[in-house]
N, C-alpha and C positions, 0 to 999 in steps of 0.2 A: 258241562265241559265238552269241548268240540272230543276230547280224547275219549272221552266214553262213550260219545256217537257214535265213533268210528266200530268203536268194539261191539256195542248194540244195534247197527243197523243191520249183519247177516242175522243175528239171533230172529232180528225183528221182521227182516224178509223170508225167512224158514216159516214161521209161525206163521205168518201172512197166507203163504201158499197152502200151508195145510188146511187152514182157514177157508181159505177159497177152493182147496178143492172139497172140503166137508162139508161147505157149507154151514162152519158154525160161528161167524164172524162175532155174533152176542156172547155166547159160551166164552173164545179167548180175549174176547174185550172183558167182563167180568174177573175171569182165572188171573189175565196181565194187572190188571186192575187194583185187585186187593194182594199180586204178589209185591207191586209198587211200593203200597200203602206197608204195606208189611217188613220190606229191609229198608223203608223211609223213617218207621218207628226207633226212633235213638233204643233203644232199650231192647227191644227184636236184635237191632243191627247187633248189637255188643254181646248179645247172644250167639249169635251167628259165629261170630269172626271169634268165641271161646271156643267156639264147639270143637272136640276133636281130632275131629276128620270133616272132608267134604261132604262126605258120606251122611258124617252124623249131624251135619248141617242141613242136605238134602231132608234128610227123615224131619229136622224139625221143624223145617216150612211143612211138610207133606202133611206131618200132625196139628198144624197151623188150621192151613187151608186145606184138609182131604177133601172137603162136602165143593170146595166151588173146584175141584180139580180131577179132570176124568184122565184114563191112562197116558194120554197122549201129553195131556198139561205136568202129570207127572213123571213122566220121561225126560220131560224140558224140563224140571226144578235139576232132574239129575246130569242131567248135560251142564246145567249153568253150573253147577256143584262140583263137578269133574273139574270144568275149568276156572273155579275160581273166579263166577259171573255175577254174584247175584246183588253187586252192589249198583248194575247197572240197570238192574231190573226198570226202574221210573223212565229211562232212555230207549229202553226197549217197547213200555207202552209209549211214550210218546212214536214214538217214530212208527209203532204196531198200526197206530191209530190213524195218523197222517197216509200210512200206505191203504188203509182201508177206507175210509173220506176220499181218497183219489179216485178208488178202484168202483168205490160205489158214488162217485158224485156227490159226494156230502160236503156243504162249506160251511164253517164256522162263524157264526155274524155276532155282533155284539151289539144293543141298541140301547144306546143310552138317552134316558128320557126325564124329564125333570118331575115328571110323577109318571104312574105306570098307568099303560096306555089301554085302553079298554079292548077287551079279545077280538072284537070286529075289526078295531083299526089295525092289530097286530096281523092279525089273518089275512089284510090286505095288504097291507107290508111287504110280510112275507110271499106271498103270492107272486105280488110285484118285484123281488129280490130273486125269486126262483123264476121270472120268467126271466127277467134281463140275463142272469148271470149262467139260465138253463143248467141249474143244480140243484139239490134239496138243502135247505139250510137249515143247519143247527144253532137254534138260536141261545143265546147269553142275554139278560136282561140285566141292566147296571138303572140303579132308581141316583141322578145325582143335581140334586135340587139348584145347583152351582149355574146350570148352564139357562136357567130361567124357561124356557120351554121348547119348544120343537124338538130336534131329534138328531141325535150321531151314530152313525151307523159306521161301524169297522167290517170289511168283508176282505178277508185275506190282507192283502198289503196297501189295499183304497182306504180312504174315509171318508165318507161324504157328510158333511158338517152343516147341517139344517138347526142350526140350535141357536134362539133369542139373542147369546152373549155374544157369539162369533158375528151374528148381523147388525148388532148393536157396535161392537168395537170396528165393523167396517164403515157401518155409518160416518163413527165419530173420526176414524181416518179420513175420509175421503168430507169431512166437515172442516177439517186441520187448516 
């Protein structure tokens, strides 16, 4: 929902900058991570929203996640807590995660392939994807037997569609 964005993007530019300036961009990528996964749990959440107090909502994430939460990540369950945040927790890593992919040139790629591609050809791939686009990419592997072979590549808002079906059905167009 655009309305939770709004409310999760300062949370998620706070946490960014601490991040950056501590240097612990894996630590709040984990802490965001499994807070996500945690008020995304139907059964957590309903917990949550009985609980007494913010207060006593805070304490029962913290007894949740204590071990992936160091002071700072638990100071943020209780700020989220104060205000009545924590249902926006999944908005806040996403957006956590997009400001850190920015900051550290990391792209997201998806390569969809009709059987999975052998680690040489991937590694060149990829190679070839970080020199064009001069970023590290994080790659998603989709195995989707549909497209008969070659390769579909999503990078950000491109797709570049190398795959058997789509050159077959342009064939057959331009055969019409």
């Amino acid at each position: 929902m655009a309305e939770n964005l709004t409310i999760a993007r300062p949370y998620a530019q706070a946490v960014f900058e601490i991040a950056k300036q501590d240097k612990s961009f894996d630590q709040w990528t984990k802490s965001l991570e499994a807070l996500a996964c945690a008020v995304s749990n139907e059964q957590f959440a309903y917990m949550l929203s009985e609980a007494s107090s913010n207060e006593a909502a805070s304490k029962l994430i913290i007894e949740l996640l204590g071990d992936l939460l160091d002071e700072k990540g638990q100071n943020f369950v209780h700020v989220l807590g104060e205000n009545n945040r924590f249902m926006v927790l999944p908005e806040i890593y996403q957006e956590f995660i997009r400001l850190r992919d920015d900051y550290l040139k990391v792209q997201a790629v998806e390569i969809v392939t009709a059987r999975p591609l052998a680690p040489e050809d991937e590694k060149a791939l990829v190679a070839k994807l970080e020199k064009k686009y001069q970023v590290k990419v994080s790659v998603t592997r989709t195995i989707d037997p549909s497209i008969m072979g070659g390769v579909i590549i999503r990078i950000g808002d491109e797709v570049i569609d190398g795959s058997v079906k789509t050159n077959l059905s342009r064939l057959s167009s331009t055969l019409k």
